[in-house]
C-alpha positions in Angstrom: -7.5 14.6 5.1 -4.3 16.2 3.3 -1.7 14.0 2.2 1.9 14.4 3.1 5.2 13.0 3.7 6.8 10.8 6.7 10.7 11.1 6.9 11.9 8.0 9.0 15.3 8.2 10.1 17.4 5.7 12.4 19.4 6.6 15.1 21.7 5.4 17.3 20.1 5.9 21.2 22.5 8.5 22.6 22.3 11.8 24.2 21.6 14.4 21.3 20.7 12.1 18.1 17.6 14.2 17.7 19.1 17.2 18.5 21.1 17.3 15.5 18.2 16.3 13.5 16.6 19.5 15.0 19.4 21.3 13.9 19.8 20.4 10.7 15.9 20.7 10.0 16.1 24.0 12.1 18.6 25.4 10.6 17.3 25.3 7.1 14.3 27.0 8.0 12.2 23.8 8.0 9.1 23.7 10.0 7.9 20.2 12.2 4.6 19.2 12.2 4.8 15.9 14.1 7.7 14.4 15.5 8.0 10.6 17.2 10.8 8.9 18.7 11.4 5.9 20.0 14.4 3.6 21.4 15.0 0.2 21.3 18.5 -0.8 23.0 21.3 0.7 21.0 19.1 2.3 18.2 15.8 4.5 17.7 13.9 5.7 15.5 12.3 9.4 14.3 9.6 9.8 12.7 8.5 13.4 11.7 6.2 15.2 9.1 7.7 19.0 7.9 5.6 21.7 6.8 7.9 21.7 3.5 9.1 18.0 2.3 11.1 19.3 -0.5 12.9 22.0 2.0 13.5 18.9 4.9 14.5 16.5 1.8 17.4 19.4 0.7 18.6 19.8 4.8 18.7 16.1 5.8 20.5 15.6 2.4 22.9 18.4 3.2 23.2 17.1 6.5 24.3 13.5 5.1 21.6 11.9 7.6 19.9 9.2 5.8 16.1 8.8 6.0 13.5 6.9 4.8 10.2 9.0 3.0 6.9 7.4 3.4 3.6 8.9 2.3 1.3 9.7 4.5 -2.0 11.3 5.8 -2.3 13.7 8.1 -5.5 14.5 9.4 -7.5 17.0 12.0 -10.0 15.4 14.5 -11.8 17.1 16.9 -9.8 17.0 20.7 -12.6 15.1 22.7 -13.2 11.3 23.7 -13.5 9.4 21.2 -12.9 10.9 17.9 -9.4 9.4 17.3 -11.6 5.9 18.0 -14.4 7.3 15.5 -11.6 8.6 13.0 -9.7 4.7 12.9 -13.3 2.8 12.9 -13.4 4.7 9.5 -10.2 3.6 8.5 -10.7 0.2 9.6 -14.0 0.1 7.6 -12.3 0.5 4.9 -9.6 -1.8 5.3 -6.8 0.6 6.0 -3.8 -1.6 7.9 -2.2 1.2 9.7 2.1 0.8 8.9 2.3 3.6 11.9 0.3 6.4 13.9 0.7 9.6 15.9 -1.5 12.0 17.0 -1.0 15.1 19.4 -3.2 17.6 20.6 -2.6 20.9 23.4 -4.1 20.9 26.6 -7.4 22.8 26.1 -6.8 22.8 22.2 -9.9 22.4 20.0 -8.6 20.2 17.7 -6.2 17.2 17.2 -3.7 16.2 14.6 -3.2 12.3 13.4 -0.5 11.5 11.2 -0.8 7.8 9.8 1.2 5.7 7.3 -0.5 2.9 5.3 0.9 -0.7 4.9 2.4 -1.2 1.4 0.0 -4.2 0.6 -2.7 -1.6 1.3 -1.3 1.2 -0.8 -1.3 -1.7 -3.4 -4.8 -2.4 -3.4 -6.0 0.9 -2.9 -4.6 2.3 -5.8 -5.7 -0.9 -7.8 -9.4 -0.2 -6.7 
């Protein structure tokens, strides 16, 4: 499991919103590791995970497109039934209240990446323990 960082940014839903996220990110070299979108009547929201957080911190910030930086796991399962169910039983066992999820995998790929985000009341007691 290697920890990471989720950059949440809100959008409003119109043709080429992530695009210029893309861009931005693109254009200063920084590499995406995960990447959700979703809309909700006038607005969405993307959620992504960079190779380099300091480097997509420097182009969003250059870019003037406020975000929102959450900490996160990222973490590789094998691609085959039932090992994301396996991988959140764990969490669960543990008490982990999931704030968001996304996983991807390729066609035929051996392996699958989950990138999760942990509720602040569990970050709270977790670091309390």
């Amino acid at each position: 499991m290697a920890k990471t960082k989720q950059f949440t940014i809100t959008v409003d839903n119109q043709p080429g919103a992530v695009a210029r996220i893309a861009k931005a990110l693109g254009d200063s070299k920084v590499n995406i590791l995960a990447l959700l979108g979703t809309s909700q009547g006038t607005t969405g929201t993307v959620q992504f995970v960079a190779e380099d957080a300091r480097k997509a911190k420097k182009a969003l910030d250059a870019a003037r497109i406020s975000y929102q930086e959450t900490p996160a796991e990222q973490l590789e399962l094998a691609n085959k039934p039932g090992a994301l169910a396996q991988s959140l039983a764990a969490l669960e066992k543990k008490g982990v209240n999931l704030g968001s999820i996304h996983a991807t995998a390729s066609k035929g790929g051996k392996k699958a990446v989950l990138v999760y985000t942990v509720e602040a009341a569990t970050q709270a007691a977790t670091a309390t323990a």
